[in-house]
BALOBA-1460 file (C-alpha; in Angstrom, 3 decimals):
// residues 205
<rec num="1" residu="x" x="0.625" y="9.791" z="-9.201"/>
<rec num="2" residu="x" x="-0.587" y="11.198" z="-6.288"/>
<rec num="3" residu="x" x="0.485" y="14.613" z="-4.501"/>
<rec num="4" residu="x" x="0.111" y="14.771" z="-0.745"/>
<rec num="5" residu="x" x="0.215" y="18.392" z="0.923"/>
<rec num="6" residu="x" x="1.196" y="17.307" z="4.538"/>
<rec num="7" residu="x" x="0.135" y="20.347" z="6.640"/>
<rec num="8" residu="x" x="1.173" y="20.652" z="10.470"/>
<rec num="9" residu="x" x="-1.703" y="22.349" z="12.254"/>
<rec num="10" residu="x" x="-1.318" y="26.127" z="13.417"/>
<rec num="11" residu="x" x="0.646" y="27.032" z="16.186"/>
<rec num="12" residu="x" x="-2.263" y="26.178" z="19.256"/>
<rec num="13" residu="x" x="-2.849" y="27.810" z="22.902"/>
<rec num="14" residu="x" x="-0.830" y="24.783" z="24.332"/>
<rec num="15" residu="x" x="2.031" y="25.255" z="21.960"/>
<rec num="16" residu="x" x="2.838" y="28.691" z="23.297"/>
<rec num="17" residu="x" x="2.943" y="27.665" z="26.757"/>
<rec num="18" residu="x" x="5.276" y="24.611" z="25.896"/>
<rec num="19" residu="x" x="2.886" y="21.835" z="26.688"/>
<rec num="20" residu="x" x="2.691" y="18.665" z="25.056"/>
<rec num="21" residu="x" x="-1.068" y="17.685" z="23.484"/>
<rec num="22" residu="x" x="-0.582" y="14.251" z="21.829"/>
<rec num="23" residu="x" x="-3.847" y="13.208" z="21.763"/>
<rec num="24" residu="x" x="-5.313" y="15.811" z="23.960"/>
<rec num="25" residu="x" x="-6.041" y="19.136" z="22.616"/>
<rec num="26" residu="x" x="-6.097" y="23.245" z="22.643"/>
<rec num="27" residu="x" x="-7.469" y="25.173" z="20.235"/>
<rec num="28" residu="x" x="-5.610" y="27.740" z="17.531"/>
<rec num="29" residu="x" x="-3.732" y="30.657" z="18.490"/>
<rec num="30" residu="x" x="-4.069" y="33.579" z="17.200"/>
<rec num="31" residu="x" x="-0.997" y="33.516" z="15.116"/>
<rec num="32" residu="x" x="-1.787" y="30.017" z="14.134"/>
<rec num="33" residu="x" x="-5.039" y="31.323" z="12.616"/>
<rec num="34" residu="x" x="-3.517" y="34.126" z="10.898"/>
<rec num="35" residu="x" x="-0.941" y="31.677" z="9.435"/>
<rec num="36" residu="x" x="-3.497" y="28.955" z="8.379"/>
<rec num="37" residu="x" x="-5.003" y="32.078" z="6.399"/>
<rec num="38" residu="x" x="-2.029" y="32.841" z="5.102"/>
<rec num="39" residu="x" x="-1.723" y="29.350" z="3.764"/>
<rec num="40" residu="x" x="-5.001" y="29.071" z="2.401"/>
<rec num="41" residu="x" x="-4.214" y="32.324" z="0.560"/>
<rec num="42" residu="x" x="-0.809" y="30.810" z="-0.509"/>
<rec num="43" residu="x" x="-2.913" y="27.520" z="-1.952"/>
<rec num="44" residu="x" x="-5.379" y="29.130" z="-3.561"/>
<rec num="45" residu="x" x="-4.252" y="28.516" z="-7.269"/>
<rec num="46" residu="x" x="-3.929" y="24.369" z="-5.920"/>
<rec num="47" residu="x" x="-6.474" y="22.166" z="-6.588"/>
<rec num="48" residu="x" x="-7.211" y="19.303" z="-4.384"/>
<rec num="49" residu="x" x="-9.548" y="16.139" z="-4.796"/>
<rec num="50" residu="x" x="-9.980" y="15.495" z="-1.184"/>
<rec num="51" residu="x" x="-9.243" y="17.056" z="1.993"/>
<rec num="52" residu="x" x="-8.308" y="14.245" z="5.202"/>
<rec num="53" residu="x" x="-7.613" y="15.657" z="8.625"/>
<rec num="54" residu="x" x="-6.664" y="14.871" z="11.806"/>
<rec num="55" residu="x" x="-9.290" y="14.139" z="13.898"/>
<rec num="56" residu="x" x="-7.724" y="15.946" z="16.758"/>
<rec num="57" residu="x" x="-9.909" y="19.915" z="17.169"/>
<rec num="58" residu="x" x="-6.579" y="21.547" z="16.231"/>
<rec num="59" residu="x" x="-6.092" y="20.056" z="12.992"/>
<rec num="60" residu="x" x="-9.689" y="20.217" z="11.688"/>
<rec num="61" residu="x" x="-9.578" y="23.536" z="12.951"/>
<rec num="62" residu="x" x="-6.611" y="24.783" z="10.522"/>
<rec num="63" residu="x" x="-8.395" y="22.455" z="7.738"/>
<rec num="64" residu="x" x="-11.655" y="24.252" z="7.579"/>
<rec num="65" residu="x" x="-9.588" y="27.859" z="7.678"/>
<rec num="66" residu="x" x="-7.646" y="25.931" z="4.878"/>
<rec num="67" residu="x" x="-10.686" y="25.193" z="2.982"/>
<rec num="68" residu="x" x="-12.621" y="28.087" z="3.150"/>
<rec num="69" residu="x" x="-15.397" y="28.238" z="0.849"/>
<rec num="70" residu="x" x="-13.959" y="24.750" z="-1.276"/>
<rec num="71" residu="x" x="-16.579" y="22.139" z="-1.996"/>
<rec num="72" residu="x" x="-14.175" y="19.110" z="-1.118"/>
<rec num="73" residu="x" x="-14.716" y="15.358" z="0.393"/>
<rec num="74" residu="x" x="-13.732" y="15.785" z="3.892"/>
<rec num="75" residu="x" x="-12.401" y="13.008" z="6.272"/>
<rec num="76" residu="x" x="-12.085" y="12.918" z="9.796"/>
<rec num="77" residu="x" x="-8.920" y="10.130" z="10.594"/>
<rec num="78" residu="x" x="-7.747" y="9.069" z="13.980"/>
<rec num="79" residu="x" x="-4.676" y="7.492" z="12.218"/>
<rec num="80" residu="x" x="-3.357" y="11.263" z="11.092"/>
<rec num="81" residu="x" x="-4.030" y="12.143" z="14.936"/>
<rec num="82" residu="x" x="-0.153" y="13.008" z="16.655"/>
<rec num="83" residu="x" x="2.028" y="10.770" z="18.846"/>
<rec num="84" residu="x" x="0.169" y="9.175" z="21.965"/>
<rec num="85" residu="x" x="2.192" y="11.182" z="24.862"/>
<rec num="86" residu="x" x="0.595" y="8.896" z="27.917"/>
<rec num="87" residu="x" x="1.530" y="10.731" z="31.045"/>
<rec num="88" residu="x" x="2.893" y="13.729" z="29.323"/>
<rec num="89" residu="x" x="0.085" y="14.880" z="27.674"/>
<rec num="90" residu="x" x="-1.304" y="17.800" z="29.275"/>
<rec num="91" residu="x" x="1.489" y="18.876" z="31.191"/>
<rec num="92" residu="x" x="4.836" y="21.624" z="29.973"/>
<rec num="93" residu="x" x="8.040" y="20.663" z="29.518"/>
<rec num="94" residu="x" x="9.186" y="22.484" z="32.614"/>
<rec num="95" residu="x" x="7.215" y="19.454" z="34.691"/>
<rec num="96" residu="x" x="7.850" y="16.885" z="32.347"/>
<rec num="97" residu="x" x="11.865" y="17.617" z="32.762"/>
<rec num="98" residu="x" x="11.323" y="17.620" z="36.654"/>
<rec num="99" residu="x" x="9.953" y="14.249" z="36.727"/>
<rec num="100" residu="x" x="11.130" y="12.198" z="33.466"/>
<rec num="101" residu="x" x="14.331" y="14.313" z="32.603"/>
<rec num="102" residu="x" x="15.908" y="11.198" z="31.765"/>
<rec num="103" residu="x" x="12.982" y="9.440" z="29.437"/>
<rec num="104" residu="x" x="12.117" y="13.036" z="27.784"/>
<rec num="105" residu="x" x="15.667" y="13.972" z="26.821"/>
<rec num="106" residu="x" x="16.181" y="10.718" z="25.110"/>
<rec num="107" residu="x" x="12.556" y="11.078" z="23.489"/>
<rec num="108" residu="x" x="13.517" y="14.957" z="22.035"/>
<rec num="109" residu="x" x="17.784" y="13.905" z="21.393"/>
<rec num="110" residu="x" x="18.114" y="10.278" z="20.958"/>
<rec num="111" residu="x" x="14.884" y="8.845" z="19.747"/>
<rec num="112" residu="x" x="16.611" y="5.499" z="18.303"/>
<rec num="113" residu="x" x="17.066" y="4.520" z="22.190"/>
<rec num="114" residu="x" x="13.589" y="6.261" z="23.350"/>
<rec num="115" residu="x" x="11.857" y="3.143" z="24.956"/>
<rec num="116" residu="x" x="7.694" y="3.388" z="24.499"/>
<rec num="117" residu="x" x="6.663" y="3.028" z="27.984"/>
<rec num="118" residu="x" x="3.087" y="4.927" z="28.954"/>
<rec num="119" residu="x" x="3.506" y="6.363" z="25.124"/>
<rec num="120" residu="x" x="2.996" y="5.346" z="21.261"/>
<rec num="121" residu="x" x="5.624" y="4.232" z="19.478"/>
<rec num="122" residu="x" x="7.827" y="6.130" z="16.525"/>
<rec num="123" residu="x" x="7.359" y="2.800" z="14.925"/>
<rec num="124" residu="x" x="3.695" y="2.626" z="15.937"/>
<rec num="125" residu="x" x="3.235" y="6.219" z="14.505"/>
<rec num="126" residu="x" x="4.572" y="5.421" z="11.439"/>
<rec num="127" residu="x" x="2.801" y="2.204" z="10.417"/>
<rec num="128" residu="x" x="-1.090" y="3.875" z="10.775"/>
<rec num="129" residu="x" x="0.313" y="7.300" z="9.282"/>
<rec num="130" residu="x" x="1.672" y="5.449" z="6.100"/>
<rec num="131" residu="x" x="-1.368" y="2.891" z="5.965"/>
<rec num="132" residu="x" x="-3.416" y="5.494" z="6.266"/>
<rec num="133" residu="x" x="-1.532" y="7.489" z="3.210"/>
<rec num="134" residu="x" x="-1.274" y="3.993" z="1.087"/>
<rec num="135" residu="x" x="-5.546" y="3.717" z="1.282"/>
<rec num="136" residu="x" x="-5.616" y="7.643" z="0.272"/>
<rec num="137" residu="x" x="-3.445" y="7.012" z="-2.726"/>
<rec num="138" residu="x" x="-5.607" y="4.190" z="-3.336"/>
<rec num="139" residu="x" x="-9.056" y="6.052" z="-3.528"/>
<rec num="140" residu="x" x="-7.321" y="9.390" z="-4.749"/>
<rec num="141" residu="x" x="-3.923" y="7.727" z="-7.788"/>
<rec num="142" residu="x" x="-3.785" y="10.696" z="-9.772"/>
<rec num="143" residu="x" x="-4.993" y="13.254" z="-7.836"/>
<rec num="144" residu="x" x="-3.604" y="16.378" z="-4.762"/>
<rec num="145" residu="x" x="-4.921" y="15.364" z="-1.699"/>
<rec num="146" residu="x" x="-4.858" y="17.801" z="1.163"/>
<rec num="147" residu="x" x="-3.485" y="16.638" z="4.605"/>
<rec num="148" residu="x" x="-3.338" y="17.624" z="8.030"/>
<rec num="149" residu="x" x="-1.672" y="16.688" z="10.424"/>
<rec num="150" residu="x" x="1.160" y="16.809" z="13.448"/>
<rec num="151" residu="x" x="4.851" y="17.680" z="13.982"/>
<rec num="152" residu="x" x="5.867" y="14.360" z="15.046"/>
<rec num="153" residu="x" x="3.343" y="12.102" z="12.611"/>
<rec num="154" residu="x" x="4.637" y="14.379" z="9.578"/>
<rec num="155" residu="x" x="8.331" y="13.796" z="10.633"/>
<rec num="156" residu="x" x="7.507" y="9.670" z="11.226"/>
<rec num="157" residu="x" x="6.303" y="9.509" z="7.197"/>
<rec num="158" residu="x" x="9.253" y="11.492" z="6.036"/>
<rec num="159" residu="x" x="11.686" y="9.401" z="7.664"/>
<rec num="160" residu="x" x="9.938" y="6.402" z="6.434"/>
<rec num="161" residu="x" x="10.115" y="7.306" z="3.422"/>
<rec num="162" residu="x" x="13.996" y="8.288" z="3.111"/>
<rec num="163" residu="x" x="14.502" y="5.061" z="4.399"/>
<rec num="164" residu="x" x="16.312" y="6.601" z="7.894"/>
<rec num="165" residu="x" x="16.978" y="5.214" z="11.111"/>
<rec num="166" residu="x" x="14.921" y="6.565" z="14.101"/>
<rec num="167" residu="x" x="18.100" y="8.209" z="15.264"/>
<rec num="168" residu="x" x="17.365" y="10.476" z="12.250"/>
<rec num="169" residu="x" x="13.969" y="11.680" z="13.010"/>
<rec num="170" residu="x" x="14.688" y="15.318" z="14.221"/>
<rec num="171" residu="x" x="16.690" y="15.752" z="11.372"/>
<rec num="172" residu="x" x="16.018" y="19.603" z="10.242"/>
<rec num="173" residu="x" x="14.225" y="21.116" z="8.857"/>
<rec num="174" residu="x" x="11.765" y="21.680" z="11.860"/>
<rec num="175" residu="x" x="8.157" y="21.129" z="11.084"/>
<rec num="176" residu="x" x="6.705" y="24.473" z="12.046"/>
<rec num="177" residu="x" x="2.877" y="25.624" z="12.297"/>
<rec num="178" residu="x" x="1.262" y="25.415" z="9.136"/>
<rec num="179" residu="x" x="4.465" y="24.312" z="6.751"/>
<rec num="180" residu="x" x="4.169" y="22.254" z="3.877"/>
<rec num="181" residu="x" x="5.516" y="19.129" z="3.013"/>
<rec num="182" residu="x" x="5.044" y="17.598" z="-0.092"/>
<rec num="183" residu="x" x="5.211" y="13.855" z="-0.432"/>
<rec num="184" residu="x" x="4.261" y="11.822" z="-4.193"/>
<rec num="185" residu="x" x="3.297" y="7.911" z="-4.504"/>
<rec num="186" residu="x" x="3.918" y="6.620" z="-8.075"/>
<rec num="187" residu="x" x="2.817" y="2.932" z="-8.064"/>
<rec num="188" residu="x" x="4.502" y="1.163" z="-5.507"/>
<rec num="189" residu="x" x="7.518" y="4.494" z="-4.775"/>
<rec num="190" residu="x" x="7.538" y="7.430" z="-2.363"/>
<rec num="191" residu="x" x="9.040" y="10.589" z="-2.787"/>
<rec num="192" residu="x" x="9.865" y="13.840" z="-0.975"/>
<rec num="193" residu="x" x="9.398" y="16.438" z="-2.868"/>
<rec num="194" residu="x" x="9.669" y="19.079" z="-0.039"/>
<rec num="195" residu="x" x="10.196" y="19.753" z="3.387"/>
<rec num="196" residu="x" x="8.522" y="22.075" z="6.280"/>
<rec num="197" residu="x" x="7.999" y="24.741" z="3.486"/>
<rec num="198" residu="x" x="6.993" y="27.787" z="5.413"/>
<rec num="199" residu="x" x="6.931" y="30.516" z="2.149"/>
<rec num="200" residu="x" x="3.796" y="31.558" z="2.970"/>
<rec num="201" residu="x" x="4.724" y="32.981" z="6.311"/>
<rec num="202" residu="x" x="7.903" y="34.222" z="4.913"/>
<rec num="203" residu="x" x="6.072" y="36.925" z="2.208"/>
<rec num="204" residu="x" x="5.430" y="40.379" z="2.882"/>
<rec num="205" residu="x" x="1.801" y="40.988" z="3.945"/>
């Protein structure tokens, strides 16, 4: 069996001011590094056999906080890397409501009729994310394998995985900064064992 620990990146400079980074990138808040120490902290007494980021600054960021002083395979994978955004990337909500209310509303309330245009697919999304996850189990079958990754990427494997519609892929709980979700592959089954755990930002100090 293996154990994935799906880790959303800390909360970044972009994040705060409501823009949208797909494949572009900011770097870590200060709250998101405080969290991602928190979670290291949190993880301490969890052993891992590999660690597999993002390739996107952000997430490698939060994985080397993460890591700390582990001695642990690292890899760098474009196919853990967020959503493509296209023309959205870069710019806040606020602008991206003026110009593509229509498009973005459906994107963030009804992604089942959210048509890819300039941006990656859901269904695009999903197919390198679990790929990617499938090799991992592969290399790694009875092992915890540290992951980590993005909101919308994290949310595309769970849904996958319970076997939901795309209408379904907001369903809560909300992947925050640095939450945990905890996914298993025994032979040829998935399984979610948990969900946008955030218990580590949620004890006292």
């Amino acid at each position: 069996m293996t154990t994935f620990y799906l880790i959303r990146h800390g909360e970044t400079m972009w994040n705060k001011e409501h823009r949208l980074q797909g494949w572009l990138d900011s770097p870590l808040s200060e709250d998101g590094i405080l969290h991602a120490e928190k979670l290291r902290d949190h993880l301490k007494k969890c052993s891992f056999a590999a660690a597999y980021s993002s390739s996107s600054g952000r997430a490698k960021e939060t994985m080397h906080i993460l890591l700390d002083n582990r001695q642990l395979p690292i890899y760098y994978e474009d196919n853990l890397r967020e959503i493509f955004l296209g023309d959205w990337q870069g710019k806040t909500v606020e602008d991206i409501m003026t110009i593509h209310r229509l498009d973005y509303e459906l994107y963030t309330d009804y992604p089942g009729q959210f048509v890819a245009t300039h941006t990656e697919s859901f269904g695009t999304v999903t197919e390198r994310a679990i790929f990617t996850l499938s090799k991992i189990a592969e290399k790694y079958p009875e092992n915890n394998v540290l992951i980590v990754s993005h909101a919308v990427t994290i949310k595309c494997i769970i849904n996958a995985i319970l076997g939901r519609s795309i209408n379904q892929l907001w369903a809560e709980p909300f992947i925050n900064g640095t939450s945990v979700t905890i996914i298993e592959k025994v032979e040829q089954q998935w399984l979610v064992k948990d969900i946008g755990n955030i218990q580590h930002l949620q004890q006292e100090a």
